[in-house]
N, C-alpha and C positions, 0 to 999 in steps of 0.2 A: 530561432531561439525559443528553446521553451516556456510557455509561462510554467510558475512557480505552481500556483494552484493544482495543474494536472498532475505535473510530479509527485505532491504529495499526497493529491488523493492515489493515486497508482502504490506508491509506499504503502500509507494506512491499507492497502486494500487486499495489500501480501502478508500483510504482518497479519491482520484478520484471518486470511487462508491458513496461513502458519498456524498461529495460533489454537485454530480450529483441528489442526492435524494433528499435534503433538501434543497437544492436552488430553 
């Protein structure tokens, strides 16, 4: 079972990438 914490840093850290790309 995953802790929570990893997950959502892994999220925050795509949306970052993303964000970085398409702006």
């Amino acid at each position: 079972m995953w802790p929570v914490s990893y997950f959502l840093m892994l999220v925050s850290f795509l949306i970052l990438i993303a964000s970085m790309l398409f702006s």
